[in-house]
Structures are given as C-alpha cells and as structure tokens.
SEFIZA-3560 file (N, C-alpha, C; in Angstrom, 3 decimals):
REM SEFIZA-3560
<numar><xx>-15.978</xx><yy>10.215</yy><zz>-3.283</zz><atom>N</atom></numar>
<numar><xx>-16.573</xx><yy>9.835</yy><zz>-4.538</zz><atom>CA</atom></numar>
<numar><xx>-16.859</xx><yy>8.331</yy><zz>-4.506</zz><atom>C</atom></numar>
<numar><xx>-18.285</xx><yy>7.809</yy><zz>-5.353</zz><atom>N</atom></numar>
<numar><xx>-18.519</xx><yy>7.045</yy><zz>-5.170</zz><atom>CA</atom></numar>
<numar><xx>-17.374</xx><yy>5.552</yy><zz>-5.641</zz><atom>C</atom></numar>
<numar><xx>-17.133</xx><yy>6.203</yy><zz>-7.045</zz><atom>N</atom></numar>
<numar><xx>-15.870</xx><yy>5.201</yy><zz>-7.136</zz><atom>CA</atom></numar>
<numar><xx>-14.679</xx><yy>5.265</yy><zz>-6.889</zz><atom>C</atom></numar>
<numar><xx>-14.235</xx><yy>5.732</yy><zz>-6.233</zz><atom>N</atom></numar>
<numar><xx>-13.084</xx><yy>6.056</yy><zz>-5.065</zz><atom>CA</atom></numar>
<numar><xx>-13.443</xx><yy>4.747</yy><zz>-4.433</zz><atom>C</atom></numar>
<numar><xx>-14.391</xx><yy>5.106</yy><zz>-3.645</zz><atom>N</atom></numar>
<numar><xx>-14.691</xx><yy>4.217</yy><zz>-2.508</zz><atom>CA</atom></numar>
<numar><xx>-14.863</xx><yy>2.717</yy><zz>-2.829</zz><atom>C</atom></numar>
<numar><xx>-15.349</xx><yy>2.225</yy><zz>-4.140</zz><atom>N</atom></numar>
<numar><xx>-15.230</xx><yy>0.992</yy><zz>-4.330</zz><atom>CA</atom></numar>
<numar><xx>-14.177</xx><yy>0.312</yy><zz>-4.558</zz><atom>C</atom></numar>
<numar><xx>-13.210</xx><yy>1.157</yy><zz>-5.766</zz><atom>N</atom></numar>
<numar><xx>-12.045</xx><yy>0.747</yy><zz>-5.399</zz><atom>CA</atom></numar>
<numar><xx>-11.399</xx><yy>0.508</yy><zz>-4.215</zz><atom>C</atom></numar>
<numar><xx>-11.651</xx><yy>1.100</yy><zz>-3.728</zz><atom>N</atom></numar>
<numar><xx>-10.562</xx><yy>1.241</yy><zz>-2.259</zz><atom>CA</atom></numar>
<numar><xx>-11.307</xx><yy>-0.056</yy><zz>-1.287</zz><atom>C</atom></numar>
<numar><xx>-12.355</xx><yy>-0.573</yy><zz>-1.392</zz><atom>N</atom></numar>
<numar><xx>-12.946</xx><yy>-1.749</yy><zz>-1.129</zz><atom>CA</atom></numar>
<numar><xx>-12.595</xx><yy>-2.874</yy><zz>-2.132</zz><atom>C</atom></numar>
<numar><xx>-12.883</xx><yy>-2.785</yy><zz>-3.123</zz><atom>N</atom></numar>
<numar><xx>-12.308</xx><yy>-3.740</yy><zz>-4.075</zz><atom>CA</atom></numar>
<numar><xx>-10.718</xx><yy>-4.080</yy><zz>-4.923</zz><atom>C</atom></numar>
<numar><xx>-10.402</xx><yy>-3.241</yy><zz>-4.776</zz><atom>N</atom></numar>
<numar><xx>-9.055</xx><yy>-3.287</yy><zz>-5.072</zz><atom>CA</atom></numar>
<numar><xx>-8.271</xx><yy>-2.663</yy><zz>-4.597</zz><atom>C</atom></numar>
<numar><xx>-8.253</xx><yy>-2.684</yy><zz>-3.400</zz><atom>N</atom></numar>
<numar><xx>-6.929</xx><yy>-2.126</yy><zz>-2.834</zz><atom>CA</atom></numar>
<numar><xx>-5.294</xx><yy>-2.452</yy><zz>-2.754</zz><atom>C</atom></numar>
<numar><xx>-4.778</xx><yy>-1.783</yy><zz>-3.188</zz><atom>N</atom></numar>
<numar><xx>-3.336</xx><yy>-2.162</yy><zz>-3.439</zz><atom>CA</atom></numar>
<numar><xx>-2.475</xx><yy>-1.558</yy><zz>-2.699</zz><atom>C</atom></numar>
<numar><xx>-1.828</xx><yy>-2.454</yy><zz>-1.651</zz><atom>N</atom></numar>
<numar><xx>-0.989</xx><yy>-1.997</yy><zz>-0.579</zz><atom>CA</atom></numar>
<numar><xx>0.346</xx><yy>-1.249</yy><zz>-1.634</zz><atom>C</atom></numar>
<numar><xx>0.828</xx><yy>-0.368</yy><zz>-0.427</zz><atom>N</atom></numar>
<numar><xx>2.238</xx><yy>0.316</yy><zz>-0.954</zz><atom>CA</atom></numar>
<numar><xx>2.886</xx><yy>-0.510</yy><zz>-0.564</zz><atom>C</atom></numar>
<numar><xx>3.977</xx><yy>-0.718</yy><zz>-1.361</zz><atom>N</atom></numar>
<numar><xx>5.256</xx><yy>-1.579</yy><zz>-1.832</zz><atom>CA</atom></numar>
<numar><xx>6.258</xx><yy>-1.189</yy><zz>-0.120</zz><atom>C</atom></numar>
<numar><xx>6.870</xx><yy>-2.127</yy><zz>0.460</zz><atom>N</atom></numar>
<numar><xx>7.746</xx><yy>-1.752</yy><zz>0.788</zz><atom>CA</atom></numar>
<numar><xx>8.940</xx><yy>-0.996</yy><zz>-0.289</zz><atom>C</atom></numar>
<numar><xx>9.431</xx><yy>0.265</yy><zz>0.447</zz><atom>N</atom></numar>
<numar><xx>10.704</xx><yy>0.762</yy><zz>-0.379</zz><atom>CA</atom></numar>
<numar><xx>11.509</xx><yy>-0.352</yy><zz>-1.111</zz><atom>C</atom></numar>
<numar><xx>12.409</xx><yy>-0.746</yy><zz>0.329</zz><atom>N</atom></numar>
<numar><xx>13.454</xx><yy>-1.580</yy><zz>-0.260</zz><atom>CA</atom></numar>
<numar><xx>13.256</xx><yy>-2.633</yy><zz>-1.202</zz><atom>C</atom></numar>
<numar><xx>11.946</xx><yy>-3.673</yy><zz>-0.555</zz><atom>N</atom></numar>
<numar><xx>11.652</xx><yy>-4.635</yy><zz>-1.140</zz><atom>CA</atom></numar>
<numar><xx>10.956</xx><yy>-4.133</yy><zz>-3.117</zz><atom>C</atom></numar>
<numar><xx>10.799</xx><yy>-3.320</yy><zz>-3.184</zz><atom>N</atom></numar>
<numar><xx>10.464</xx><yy>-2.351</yy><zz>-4.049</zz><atom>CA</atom></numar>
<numar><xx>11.874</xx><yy>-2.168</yy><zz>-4.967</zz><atom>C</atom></numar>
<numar><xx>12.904</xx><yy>-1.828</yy><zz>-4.510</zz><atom>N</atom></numar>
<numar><xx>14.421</xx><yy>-1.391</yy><zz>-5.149</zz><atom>CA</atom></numar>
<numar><xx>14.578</xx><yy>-2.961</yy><zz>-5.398</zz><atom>C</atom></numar>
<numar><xx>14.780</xx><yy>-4.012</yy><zz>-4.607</zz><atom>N</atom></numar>
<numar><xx>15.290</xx><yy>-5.430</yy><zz>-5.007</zz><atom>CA</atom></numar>
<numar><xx>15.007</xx><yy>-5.802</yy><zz>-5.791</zz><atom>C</atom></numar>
<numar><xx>12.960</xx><yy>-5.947</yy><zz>-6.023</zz><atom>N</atom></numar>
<numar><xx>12.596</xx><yy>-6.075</yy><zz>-7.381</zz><atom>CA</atom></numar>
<numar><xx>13.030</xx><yy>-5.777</yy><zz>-8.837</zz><atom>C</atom></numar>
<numar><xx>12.975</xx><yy>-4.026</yy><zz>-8.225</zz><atom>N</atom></numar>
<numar><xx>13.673</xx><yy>-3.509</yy><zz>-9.821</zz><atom>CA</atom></numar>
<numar><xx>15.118</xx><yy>-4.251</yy><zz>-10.280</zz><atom>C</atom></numar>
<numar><xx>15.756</xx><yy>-4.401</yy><zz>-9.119</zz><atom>N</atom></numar>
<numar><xx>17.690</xx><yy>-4.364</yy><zz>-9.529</zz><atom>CA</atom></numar>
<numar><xx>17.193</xx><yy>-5.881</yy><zz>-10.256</zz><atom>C</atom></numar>
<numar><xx>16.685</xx><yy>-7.006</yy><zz>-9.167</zz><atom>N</atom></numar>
<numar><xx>16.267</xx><yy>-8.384</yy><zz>-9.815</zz><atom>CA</atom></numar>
<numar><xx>16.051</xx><yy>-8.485</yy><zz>-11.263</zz><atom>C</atom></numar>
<numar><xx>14.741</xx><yy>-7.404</yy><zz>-11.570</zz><atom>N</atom></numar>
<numar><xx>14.099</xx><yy>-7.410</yy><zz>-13.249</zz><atom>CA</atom></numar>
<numar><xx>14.992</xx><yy>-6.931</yy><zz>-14.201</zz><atom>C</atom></numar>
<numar><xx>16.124</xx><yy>-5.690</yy><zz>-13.780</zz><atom>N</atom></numar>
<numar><xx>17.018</xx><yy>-5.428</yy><zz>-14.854</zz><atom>CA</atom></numar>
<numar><xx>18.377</xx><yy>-5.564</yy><zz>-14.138</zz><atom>C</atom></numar>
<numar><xx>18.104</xx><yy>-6.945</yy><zz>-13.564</zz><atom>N</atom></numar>
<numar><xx>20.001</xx><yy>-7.404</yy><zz>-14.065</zz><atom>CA</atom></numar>
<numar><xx>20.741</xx><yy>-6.645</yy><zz>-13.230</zz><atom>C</atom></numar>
<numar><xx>20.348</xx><yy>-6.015</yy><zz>-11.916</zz><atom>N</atom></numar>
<numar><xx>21.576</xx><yy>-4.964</yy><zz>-11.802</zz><atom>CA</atom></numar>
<numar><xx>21.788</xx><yy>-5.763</yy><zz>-10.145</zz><atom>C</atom></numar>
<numar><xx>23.371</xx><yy>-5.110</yy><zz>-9.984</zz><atom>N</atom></numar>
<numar><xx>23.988</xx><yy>-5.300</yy><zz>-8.511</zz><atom>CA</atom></numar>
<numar><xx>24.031</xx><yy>-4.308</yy><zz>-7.630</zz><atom>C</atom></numar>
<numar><xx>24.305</xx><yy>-4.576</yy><zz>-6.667</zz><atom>N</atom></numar>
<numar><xx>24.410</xx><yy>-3.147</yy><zz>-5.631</zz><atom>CA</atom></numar>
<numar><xx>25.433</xx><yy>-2.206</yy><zz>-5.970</zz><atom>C</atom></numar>
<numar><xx>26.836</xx><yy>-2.484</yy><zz>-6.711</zz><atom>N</atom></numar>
<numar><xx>27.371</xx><yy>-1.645</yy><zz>-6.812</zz><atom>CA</atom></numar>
<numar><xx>27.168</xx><yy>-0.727</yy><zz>-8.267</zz><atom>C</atom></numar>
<numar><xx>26.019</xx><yy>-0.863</yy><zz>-9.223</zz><atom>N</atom></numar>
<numar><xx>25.449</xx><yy>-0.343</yy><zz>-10.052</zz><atom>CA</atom></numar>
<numar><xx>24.396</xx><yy>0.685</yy><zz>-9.450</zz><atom>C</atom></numar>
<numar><xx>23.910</xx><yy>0.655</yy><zz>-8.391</zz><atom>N</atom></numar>
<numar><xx>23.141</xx><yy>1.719</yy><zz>-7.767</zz><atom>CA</atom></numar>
<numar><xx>24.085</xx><yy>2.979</yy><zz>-7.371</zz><atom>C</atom></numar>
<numar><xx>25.517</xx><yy>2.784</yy><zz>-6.966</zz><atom>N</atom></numar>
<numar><xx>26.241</xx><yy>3.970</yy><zz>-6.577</zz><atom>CA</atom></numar>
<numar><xx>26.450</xx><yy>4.890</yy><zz>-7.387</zz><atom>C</atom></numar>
<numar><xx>26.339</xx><yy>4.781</yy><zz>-8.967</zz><atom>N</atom></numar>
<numar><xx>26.138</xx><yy>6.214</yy><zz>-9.188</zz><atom>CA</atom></numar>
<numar><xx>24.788</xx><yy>7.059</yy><zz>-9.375</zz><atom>C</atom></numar>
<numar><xx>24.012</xx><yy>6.266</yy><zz>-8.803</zz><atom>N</atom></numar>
<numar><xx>22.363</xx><yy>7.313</yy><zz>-8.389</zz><atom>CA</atom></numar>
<numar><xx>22.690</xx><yy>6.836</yy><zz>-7.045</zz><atom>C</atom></numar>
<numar><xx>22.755</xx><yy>6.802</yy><zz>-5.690</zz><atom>N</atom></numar>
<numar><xx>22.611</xx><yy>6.982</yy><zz>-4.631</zz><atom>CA</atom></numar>
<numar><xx>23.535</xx><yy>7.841</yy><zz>-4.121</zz><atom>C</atom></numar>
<numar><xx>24.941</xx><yy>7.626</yy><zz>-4.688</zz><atom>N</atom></numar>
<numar><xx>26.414</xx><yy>8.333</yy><zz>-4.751</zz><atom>CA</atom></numar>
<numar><xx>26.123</xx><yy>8.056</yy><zz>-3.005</zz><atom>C</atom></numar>
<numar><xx>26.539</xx><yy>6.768</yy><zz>-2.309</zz><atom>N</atom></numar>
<numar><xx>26.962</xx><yy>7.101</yy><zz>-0.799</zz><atom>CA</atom></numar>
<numar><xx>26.963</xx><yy>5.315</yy><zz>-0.716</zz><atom>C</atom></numar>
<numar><xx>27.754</xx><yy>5.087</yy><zz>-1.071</zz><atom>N</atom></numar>
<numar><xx>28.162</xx><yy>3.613</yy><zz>-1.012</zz><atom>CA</atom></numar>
<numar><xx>27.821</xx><yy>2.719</yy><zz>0.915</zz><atom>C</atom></numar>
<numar><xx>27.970</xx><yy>3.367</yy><zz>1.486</zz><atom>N</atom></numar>
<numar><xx>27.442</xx><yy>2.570</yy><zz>2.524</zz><atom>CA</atom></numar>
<numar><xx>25.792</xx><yy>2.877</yy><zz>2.303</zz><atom>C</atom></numar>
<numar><xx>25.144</xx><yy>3.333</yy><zz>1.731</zz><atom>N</atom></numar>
<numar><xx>23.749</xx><yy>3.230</yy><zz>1.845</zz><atom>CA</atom></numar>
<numar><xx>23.134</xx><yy>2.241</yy><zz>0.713</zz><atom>C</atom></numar>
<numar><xx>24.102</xx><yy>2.269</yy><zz>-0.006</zz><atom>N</atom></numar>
<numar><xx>23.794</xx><yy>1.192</yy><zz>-1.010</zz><atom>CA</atom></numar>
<numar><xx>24.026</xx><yy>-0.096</yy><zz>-0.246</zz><atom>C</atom></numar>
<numar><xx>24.689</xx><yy>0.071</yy><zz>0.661</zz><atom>N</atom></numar>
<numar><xx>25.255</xx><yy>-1.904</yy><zz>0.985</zz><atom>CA</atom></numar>
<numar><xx>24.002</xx><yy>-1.625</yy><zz>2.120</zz><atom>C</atom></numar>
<numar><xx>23.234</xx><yy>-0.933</yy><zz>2.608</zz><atom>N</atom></numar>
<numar><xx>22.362</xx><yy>-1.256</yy><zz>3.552</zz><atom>CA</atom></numar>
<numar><xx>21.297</xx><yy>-2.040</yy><zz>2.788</zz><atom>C</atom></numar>
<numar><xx>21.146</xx><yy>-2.121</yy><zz>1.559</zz><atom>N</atom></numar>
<numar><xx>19.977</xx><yy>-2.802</yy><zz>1.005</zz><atom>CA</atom></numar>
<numar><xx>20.601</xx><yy>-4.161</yy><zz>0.807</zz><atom>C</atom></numar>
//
C-alpha cells in the first residue's frame, strides 16, 4: 500500500531494544530490580538486566 510505503520511508521507527526498553520503563515509574520479581518470578533473570 501506497501509504505503508511512505511511512516506512519517512518515518521509520526502529524496534526498541528489549532490555533497554524494560530500563526505560523501571527509570519512568520509579521502580528497582527487585520490584520486577513478582512479574518475572525468577530472580536471577531479573539481576541479568
């Protein structure tokens, strides 16, 4: 489609790295790594970020 295609010429917006993506969020609302363990529930995967 034609405007598909312009966008995708004109504004293309790279995907976020993941992690760098999670840092942001925790950064904007205040949070620490050990506030992620009860949504990741696996505490060494939380300290990998």
């Amino acid at each position: 489609m034609l405007v598909e295609k312009y966008e995708e010429l004109n504004w293309n917006i790279e995907t976020p790295d993941p992690i760098e993506a999670i840092k942001y969020r925790m950064e904007e609302m205040n949070l620490k790594q050990k506030d992620l363990i009860r949504y990741i529930r696996n505490k060494s995967k939380v300290s990998e970020l």
